[in-house]
C-alpha atoms as an extended CHARMM CRD file, in Angstrom:
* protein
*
       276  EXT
         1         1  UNK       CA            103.6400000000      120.3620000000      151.8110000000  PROA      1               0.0000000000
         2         2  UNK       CA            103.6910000000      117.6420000000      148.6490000000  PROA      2               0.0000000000
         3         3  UNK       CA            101.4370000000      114.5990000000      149.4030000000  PROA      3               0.0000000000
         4         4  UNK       CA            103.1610000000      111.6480000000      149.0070000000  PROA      4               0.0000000000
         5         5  UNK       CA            103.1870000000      109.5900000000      146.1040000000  PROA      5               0.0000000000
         6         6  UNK       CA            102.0390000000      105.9950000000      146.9420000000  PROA      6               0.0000000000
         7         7  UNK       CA            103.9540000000      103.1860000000      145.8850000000  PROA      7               0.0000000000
         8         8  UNK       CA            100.8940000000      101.4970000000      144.2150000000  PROA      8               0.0000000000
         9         9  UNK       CA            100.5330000000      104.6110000000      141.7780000000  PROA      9               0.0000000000
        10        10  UNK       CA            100.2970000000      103.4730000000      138.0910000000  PROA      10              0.0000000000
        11        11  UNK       CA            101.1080000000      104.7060000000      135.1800000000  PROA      11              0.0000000000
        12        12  UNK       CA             98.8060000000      101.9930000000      132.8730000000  PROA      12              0.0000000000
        13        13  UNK       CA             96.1460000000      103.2530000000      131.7860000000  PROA      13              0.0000000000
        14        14  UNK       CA             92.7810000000      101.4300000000      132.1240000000  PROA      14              0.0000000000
        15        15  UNK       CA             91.0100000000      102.2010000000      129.2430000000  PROA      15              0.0000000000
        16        16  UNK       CA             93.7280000000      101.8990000000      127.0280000000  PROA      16              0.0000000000
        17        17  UNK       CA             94.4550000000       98.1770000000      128.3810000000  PROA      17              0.0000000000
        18        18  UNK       CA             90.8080000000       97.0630000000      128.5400000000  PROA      18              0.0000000000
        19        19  UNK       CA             90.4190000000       98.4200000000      125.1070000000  PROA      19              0.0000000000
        20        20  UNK       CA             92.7760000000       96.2180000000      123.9690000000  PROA      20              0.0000000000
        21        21  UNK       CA             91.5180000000       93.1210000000      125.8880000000  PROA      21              0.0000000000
        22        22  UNK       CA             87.7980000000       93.7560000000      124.6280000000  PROA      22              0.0000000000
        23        23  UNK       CA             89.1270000000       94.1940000000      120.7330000000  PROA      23              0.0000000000
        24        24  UNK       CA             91.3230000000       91.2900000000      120.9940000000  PROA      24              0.0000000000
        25        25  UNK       CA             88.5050000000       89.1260000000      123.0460000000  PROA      25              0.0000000000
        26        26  UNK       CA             86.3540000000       89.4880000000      119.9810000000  PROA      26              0.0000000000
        27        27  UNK       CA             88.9630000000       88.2700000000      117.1150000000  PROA      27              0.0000000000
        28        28  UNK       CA             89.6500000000       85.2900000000      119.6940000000  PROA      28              0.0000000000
        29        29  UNK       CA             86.1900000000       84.1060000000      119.6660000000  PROA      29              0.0000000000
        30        30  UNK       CA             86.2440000000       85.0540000000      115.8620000000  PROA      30              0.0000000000
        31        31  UNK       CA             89.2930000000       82.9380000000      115.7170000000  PROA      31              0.0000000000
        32        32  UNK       CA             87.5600000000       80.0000000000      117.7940000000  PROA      32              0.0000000000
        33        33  UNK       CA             84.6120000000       80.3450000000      115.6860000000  PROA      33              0.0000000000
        34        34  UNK       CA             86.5450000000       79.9180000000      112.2030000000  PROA      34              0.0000000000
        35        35  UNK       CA             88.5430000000       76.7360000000      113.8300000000  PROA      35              0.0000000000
        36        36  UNK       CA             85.5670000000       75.0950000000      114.9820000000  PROA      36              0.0000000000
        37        37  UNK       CA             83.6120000000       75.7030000000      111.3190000000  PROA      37              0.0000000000
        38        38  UNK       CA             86.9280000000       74.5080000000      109.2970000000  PROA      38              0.0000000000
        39        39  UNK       CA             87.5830000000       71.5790000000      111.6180000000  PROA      39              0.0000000000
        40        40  UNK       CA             84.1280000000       70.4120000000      110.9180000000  PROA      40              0.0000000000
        41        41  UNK       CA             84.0450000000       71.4590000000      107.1960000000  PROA      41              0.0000000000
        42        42  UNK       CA             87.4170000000       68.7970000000      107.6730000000  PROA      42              0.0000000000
        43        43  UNK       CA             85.8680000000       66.0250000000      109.3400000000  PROA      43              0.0000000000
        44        44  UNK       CA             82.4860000000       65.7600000000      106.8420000000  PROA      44              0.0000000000
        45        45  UNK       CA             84.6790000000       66.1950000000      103.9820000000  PROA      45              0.0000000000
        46        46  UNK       CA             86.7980000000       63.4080000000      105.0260000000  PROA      46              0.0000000000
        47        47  UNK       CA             83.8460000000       61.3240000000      106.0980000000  PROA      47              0.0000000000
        48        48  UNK       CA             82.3260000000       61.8260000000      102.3230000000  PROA      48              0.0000000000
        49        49  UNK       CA             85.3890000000       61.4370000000      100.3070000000  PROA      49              0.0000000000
        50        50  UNK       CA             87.2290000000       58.7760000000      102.2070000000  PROA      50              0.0000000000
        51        51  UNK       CA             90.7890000000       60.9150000000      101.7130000000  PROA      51              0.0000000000
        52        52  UNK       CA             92.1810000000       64.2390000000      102.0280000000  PROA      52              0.0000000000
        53        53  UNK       CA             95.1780000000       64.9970000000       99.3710000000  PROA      53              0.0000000000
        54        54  UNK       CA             97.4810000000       67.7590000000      100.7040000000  PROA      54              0.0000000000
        55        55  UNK       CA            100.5630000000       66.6950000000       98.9000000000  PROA      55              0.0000000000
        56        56  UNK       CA            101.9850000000       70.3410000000       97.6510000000  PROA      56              0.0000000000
        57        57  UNK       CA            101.1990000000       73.9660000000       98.9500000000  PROA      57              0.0000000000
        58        58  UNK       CA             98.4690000000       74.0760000000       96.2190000000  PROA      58              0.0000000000
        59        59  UNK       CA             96.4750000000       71.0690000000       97.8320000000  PROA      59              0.0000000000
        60        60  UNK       CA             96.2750000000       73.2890000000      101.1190000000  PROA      60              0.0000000000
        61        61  UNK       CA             95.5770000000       76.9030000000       99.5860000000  PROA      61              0.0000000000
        62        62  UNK       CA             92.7250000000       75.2370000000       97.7440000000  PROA      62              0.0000000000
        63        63  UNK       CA             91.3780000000       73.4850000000      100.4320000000  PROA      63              0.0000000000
        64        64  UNK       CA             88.7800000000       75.9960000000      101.6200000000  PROA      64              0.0000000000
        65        65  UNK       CA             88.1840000000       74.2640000000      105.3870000000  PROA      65              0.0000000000
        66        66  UNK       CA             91.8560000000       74.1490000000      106.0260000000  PROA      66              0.0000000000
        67        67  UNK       CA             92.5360000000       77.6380000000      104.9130000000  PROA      67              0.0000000000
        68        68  UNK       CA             89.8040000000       78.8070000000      107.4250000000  PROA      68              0.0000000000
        69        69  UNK       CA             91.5300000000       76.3630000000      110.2940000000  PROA      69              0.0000000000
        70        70  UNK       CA             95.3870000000       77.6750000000      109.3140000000  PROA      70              0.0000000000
        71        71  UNK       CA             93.5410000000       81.4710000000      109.1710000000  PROA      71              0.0000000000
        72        72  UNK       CA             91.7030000000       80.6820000000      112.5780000000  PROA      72              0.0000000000
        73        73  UNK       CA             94.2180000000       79.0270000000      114.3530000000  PROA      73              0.0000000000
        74        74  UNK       CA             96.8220000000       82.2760000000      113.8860000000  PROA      74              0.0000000000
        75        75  UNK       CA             93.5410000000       84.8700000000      114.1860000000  PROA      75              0.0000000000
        76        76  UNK       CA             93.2250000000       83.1290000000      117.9140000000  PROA      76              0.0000000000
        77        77  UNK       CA             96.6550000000       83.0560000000      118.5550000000  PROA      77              0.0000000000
        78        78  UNK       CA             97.5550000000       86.8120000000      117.6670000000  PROA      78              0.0000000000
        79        79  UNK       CA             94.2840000000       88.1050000000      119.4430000000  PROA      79              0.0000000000
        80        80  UNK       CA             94.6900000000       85.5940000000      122.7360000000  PROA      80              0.0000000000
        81        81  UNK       CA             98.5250000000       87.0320000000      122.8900000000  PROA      81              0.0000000000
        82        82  UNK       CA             96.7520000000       90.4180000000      123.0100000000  PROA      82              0.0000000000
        83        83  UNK       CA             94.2340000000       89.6190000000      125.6640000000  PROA      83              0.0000000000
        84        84  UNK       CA             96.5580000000       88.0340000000      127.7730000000  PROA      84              0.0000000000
        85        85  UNK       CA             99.4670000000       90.7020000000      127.0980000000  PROA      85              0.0000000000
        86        86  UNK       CA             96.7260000000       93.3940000000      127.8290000000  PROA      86              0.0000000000
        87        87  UNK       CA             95.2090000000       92.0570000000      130.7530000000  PROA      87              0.0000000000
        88        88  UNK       CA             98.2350000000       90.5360000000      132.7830000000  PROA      88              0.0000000000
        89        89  UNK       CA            100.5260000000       93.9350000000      131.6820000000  PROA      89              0.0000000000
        90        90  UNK       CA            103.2990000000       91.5640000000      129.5570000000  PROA      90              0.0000000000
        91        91  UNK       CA            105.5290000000       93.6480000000      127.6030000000  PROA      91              0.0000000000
        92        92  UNK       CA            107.2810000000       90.2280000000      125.9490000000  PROA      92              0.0000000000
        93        93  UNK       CA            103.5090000000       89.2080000000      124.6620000000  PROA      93              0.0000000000
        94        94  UNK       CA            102.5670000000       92.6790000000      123.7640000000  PROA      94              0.0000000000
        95        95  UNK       CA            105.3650000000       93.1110000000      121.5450000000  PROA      95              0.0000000000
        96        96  UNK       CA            104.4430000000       89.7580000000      119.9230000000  PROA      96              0.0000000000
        97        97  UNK       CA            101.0920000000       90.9300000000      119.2260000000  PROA      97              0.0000000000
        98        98  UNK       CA            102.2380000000       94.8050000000      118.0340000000  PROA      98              0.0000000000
        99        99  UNK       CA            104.8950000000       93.0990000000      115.3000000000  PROA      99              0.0000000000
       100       100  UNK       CA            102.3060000000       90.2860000000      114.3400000000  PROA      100             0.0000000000
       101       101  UNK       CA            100.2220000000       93.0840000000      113.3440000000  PROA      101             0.0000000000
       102       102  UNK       CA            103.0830000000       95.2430000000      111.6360000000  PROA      102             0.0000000000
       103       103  UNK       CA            103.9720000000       91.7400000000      109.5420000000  PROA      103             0.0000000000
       104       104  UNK       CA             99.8180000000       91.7940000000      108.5630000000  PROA      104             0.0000000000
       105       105  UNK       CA            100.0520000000       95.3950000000      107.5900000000  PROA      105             0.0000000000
       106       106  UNK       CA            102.8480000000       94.9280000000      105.4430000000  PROA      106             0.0000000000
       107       107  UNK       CA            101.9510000000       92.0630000000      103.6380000000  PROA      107             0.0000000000
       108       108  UNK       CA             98.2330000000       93.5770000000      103.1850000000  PROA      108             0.0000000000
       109       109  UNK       CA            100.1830000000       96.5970000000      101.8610000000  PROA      109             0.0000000000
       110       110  UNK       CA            102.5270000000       94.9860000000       99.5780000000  PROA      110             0.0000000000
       111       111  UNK       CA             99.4620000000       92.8960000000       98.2520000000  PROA      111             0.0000000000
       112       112  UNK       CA             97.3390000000       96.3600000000       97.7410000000  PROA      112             0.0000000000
       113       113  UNK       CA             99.5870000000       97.6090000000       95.6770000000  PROA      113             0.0000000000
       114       114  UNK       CA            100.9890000000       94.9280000000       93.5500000000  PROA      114             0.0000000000
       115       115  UNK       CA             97.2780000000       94.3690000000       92.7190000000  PROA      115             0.0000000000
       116       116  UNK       CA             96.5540000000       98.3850000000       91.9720000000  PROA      116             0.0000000000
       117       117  UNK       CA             99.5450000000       98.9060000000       90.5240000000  PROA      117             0.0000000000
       118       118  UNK       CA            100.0380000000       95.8430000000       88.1120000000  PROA      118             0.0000000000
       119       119  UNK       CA             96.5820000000       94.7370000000       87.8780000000  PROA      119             0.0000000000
       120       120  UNK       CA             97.4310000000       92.5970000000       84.4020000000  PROA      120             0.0000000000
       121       121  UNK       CA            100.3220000000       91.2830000000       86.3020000000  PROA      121             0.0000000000
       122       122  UNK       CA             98.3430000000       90.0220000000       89.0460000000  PROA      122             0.0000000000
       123       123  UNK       CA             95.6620000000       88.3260000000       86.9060000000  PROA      123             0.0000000000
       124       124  UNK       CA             98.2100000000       86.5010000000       84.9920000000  PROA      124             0.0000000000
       125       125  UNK       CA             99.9890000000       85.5830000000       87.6340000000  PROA      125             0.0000000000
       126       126  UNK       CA             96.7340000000       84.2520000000       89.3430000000  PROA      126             0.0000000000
       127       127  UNK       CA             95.5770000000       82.2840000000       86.3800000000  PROA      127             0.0000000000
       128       128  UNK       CA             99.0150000000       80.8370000000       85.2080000000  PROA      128             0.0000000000
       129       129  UNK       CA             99.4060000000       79.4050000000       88.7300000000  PROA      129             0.0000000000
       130       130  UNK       CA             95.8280000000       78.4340000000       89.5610000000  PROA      130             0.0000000000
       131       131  UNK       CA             94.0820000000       77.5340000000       86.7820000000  PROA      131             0.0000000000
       132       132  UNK       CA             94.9390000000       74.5130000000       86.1350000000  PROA      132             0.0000000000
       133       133  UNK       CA             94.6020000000       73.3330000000       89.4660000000  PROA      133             0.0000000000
       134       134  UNK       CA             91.1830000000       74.8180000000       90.1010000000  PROA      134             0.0000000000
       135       135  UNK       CA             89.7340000000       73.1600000000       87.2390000000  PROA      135             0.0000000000
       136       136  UNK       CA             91.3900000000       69.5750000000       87.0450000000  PROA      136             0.0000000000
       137       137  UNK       CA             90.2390000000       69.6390000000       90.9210000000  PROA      137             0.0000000000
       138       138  UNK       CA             86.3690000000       70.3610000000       90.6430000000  PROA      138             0.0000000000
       139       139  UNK       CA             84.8710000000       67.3770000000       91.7120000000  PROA      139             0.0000000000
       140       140  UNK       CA             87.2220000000       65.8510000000       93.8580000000  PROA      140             0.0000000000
       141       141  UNK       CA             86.6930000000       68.8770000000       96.5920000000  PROA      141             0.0000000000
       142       142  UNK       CA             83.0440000000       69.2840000000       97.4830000000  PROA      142             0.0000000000
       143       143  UNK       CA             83.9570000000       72.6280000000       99.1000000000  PROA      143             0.0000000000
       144       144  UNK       CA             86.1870000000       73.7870000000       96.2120000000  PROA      144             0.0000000000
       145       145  UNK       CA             83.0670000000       72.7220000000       93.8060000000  PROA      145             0.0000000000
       146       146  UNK       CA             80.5410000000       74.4750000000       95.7550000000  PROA      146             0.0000000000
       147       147  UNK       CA             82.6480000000       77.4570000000       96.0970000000  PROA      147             0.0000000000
       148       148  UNK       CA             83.6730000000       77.7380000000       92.2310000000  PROA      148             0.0000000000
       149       149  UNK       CA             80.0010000000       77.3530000000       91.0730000000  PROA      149             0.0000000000
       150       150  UNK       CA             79.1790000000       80.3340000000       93.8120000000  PROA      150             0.0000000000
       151       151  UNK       CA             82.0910000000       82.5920000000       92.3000000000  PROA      151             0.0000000000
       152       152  UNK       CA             80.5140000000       81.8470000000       88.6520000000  PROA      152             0.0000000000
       153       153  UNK       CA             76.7360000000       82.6020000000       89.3360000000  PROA      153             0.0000000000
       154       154  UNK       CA             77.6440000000       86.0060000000       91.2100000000  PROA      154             0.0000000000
       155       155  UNK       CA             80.4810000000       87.1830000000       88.8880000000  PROA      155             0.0000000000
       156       156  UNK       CA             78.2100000000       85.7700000000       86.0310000000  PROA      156             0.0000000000
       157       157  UNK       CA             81.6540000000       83.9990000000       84.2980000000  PROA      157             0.0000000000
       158       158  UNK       CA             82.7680000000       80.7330000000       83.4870000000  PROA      158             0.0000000000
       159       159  UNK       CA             86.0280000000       79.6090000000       84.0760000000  PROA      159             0.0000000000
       160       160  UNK       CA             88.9750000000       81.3760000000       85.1520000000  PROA      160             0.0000000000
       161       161  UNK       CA             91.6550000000       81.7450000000       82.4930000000  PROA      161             0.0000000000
       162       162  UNK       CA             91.0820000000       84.5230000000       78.8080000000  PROA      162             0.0000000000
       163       163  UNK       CA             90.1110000000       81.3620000000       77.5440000000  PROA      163             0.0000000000
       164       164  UNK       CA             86.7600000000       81.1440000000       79.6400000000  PROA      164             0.0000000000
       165       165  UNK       CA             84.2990000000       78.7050000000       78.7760000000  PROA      165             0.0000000000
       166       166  UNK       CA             86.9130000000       76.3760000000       77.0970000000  PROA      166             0.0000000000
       167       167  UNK       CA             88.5840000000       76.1100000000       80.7390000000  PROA      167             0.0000000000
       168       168  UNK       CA             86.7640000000       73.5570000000       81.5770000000  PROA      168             0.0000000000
       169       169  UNK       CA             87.8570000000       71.1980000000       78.5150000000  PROA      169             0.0000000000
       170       170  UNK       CA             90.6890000000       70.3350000000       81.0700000000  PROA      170             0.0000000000
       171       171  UNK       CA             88.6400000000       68.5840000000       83.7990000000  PROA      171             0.0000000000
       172       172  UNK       CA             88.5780000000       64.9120000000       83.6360000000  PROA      172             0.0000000000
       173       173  UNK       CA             84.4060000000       65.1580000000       83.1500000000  PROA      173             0.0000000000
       174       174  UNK       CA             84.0320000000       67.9360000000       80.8460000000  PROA      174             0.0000000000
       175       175  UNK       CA             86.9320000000       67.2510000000       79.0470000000  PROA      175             0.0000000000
       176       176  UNK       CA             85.8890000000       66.0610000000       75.5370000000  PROA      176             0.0000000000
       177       177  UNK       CA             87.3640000000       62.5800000000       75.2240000000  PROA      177             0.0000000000
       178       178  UNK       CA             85.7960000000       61.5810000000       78.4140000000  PROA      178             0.0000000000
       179       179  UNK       CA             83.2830000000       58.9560000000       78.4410000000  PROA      179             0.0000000000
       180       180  UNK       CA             81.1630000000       60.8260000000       80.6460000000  PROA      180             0.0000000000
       181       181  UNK       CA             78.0130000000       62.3320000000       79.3210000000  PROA      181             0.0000000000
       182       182  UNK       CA             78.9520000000       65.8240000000       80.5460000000  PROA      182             0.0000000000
       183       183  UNK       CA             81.8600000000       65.8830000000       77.8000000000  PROA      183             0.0000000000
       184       184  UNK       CA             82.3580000000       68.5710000000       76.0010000000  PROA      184             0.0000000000
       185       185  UNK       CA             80.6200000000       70.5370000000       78.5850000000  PROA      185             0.0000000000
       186       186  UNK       CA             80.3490000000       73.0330000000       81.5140000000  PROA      186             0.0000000000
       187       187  UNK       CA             78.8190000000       73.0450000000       85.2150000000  PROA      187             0.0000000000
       188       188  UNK       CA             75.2970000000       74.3720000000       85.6670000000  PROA      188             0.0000000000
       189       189  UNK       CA             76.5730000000       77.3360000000       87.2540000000  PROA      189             0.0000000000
       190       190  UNK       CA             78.3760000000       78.2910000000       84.0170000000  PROA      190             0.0000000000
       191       191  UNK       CA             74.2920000000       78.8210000000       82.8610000000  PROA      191             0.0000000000
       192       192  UNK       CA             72.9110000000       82.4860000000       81.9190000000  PROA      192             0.0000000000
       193       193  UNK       CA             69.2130000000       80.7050000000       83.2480000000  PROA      193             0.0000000000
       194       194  UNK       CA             69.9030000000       77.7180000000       85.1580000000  PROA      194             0.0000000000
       195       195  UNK       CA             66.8650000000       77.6180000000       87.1400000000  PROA      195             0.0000000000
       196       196  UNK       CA             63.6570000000       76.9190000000       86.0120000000  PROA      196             0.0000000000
       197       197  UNK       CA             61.4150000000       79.9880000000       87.0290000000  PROA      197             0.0000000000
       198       198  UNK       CA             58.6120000000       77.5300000000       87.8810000000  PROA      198             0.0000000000
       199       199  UNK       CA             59.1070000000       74.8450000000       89.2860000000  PROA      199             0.0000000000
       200       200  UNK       CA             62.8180000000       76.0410000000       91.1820000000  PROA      200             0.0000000000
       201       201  UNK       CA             64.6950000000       73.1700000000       90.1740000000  PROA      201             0.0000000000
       202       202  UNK       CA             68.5960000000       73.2710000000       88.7760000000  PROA      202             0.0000000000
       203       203  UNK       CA             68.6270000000       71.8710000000       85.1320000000  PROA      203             0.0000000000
       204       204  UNK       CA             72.3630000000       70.1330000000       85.6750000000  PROA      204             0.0000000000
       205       205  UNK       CA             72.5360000000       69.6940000000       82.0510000000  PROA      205             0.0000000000
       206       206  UNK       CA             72.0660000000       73.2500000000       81.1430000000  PROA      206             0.0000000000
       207       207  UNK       CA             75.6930000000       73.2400000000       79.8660000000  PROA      207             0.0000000000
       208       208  UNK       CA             76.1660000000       70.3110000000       78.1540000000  PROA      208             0.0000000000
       209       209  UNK       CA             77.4290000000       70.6450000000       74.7570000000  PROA      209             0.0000000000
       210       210  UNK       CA             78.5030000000       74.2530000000       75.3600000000  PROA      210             0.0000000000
       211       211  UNK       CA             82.5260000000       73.5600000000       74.2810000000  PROA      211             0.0000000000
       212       212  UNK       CA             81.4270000000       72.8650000000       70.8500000000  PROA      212             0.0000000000
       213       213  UNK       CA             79.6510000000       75.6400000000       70.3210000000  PROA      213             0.0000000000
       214       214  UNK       CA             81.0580000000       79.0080000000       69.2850000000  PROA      214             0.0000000000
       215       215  UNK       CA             81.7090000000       82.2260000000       71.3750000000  PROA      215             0.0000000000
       216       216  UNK       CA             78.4540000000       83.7650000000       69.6120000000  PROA      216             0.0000000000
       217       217  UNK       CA             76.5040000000       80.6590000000       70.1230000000  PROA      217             0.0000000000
       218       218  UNK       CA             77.7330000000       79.4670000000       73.4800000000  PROA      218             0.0000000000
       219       219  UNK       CA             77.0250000000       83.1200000000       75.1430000000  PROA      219             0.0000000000
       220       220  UNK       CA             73.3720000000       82.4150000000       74.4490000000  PROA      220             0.0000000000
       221       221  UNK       CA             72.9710000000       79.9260000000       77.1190000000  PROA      221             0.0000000000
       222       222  UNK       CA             75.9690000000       80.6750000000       79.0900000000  PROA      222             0.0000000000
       223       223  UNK       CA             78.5300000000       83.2050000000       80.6040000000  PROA      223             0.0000000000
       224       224  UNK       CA             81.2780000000       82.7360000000       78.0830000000  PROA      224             0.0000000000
       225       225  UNK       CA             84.8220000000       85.0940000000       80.1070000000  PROA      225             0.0000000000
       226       226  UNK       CA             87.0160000000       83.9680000000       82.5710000000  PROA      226             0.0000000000
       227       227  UNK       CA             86.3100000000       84.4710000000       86.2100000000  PROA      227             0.0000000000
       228       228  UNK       CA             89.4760000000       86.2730000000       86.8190000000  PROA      228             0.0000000000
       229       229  UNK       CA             88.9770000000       88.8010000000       83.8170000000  PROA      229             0.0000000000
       230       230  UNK       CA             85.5930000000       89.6380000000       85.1250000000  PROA      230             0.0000000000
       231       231  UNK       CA             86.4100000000       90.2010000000       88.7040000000  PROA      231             0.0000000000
       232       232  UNK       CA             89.5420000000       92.4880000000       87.5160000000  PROA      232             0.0000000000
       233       233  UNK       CA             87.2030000000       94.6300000000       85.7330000000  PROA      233             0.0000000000
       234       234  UNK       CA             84.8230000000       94.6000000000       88.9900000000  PROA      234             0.0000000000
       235       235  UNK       CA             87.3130000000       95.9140000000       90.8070000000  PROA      235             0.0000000000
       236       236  UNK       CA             88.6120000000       98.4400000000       88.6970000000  PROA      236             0.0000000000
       237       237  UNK       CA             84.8180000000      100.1490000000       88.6990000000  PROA      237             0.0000000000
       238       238  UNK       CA             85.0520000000       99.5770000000       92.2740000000  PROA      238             0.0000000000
       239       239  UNK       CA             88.3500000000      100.8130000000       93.0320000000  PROA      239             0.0000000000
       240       240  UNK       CA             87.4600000000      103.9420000000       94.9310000000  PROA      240             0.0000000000
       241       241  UNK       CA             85.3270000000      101.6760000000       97.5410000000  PROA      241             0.0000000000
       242       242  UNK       CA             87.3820000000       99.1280000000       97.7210000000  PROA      242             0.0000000000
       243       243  UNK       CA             90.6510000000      101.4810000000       98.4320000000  PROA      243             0.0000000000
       244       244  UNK       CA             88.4090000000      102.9430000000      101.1750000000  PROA      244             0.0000000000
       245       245  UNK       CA             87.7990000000       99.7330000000      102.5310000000  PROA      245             0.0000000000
       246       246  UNK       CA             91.1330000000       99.1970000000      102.5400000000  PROA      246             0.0000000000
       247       247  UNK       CA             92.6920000000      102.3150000000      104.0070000000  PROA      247             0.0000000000
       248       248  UNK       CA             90.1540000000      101.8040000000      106.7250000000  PROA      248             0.0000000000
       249       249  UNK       CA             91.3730000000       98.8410000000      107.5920000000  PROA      249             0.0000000000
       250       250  UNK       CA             94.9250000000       99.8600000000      107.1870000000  PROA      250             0.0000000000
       251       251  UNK       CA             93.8230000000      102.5080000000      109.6640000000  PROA      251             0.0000000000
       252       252  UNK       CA             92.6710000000      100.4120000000      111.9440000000  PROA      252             0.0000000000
       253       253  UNK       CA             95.7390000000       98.4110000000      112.2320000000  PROA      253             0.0000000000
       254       254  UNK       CA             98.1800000000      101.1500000000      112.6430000000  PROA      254             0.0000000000
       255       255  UNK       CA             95.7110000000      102.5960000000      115.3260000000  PROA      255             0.0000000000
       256       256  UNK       CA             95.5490000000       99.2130000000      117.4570000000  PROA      256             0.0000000000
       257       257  UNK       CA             99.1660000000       99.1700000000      117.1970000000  PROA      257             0.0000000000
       258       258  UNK       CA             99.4340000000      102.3520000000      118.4560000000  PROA      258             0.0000000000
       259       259  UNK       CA             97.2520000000      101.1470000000      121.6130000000  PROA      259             0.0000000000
       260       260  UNK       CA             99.7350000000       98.0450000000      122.4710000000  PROA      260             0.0000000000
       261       261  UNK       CA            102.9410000000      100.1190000000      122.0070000000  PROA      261             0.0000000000
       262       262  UNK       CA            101.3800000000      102.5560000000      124.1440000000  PROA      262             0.0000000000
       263       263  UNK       CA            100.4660000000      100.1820000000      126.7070000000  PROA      263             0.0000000000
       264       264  UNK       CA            103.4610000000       98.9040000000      126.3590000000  PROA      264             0.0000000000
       265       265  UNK       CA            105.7010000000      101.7820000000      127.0710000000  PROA      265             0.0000000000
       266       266  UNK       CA            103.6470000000      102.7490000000      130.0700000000  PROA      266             0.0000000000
       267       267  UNK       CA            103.9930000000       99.2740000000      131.1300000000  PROA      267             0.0000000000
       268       268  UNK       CA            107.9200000000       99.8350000000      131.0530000000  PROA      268             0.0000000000
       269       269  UNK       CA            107.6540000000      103.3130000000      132.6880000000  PROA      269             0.0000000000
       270       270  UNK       CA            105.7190000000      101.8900000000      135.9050000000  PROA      270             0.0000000000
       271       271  UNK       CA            108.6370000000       98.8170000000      136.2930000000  PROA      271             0.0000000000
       272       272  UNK       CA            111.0760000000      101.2970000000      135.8210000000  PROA      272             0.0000000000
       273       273  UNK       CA            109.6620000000      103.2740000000      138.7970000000  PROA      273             0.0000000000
       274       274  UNK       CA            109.1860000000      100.5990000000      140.9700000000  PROA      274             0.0000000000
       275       275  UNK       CA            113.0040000000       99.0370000000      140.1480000000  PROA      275             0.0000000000
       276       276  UNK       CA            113.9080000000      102.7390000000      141.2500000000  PROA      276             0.0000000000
């Protein structure tokens, strides 16, 4: 004789939802976190500056604290649709989550390979549409500054464009008709040795001058090829690790995916059973 089959029987399965919730609890808080850090980043900057321009889609790309808020806010969105969806069994707010994540995946695809596959096309396309606005914009974004003069000392470049050093020529204070006494110049982090080993201090005025003096003579003192040249060729040693690091990700993706479509079909499968 067949025991019967209860009517609170599931077909969900508990690790598979709680999985879900737990992965997607930790990109909300990551979310939170990066909100929080850019909304504060917002605030000081606007306290220091008195103004914050965001006039064109270039204004917001290259403002580094509202990046990380736009990147936050849909980071805790995506990942609080999952929790929820997960933990309250919601097929309409798993399937948001499952084709936010397919939309991620194929933009990080079509991205990957644009960049492996047309490298030279990238970097042109990267320095005919931000160059310009990197440079002419170094001092008026204390955030943009700080992160340009990182990028420079690590890739040990200076500029962004082929034409490296001479980059900064366009920027209202290095430019050499300006009035300033940095004309003709570049930033400290431009400098081969800008610290002095003994006392620790940041000689500002390490690049002054540098425009005016040839490749050969200029690469004495100071990284002399474009930032975007340099981290090309970076990437090209590094292509191996970085495609791992990649398809891991990739991986990743597809697998979580998997998880909410799965949870989402047993999901159907029990409401099925009970509508029968």
């Amino acid at each position: 004789m067949h025991r019967r089959i209860s009517n609170n029987f599931t077909y969900v399965s508990s690790c598979v939802k709680y999985m879900i919730f737990l992965l997607n609890f930790v990109f909300w808080l990551f979310g939170g976190l990066l909100i929080g850090i850019g909304f504060y980043a917002f605030v000081d900057k606007w306290h220091a500056t008195g103004w914050v321009k965001v006039d064109n889609f270039y204004d917001v790309i290259l403002n580094i604290s509202l990046v990380m808020i736009i990147f936050g806010a849909v980071v805790f969105i995506v990942s609080f649709a999952g929790c929820l969806g997960a933990l309250r069994e919601n097929t309409c707010l798993l399937k948001f989550y499952s084709m936010c994540l397919l939309v991620f995946f194929l933009l990080e695809m079509a991205v990957a390979i644009v960049g492996f596959v047309f490298p030279h096309n990238m970097g042109s396309f990267l320095e005919d549409s931000f160059t310009d606005k990197i440079i002419t914009t170094y001092r008026d974004d204390p955030d943009l500054q700080n992160f340009i003069d990182f990028a420079q000392q690590e890739f040990r470049c200076c500029g962004l464009s082929n034409a490296g050093y001479l980059d900064w020529g366009k920027n209202e204070y290095f430019n050499c008709s300006s009035p300033s006494v940095e004309r003709c110049g570049v930033p400290f982090s431009c400098c081969i040795n800008a610290t002095d080993i003994s006392s620790g201090l940041v000689n500002i005025m390490c690049g002054y001058g540098a425009q005016n003096a040839s490749v050969a003579a200029a690469s004495k003192k100071i990284w002399t090829s474009g930032c975007i040249e340099i981290i090309r060729v970076w990437g090209e040693r590094n292509l191996y690790t970085i495609a791992g690091v990649a398809l891991g990700a990739a991986l990743s993706q597809l697998f979580v995916i998997y998880l909410a479509k799965t949870l989402e079909g047993q999901i159907e499968l029990q409401k099925s059973r009970w509508s029968s």
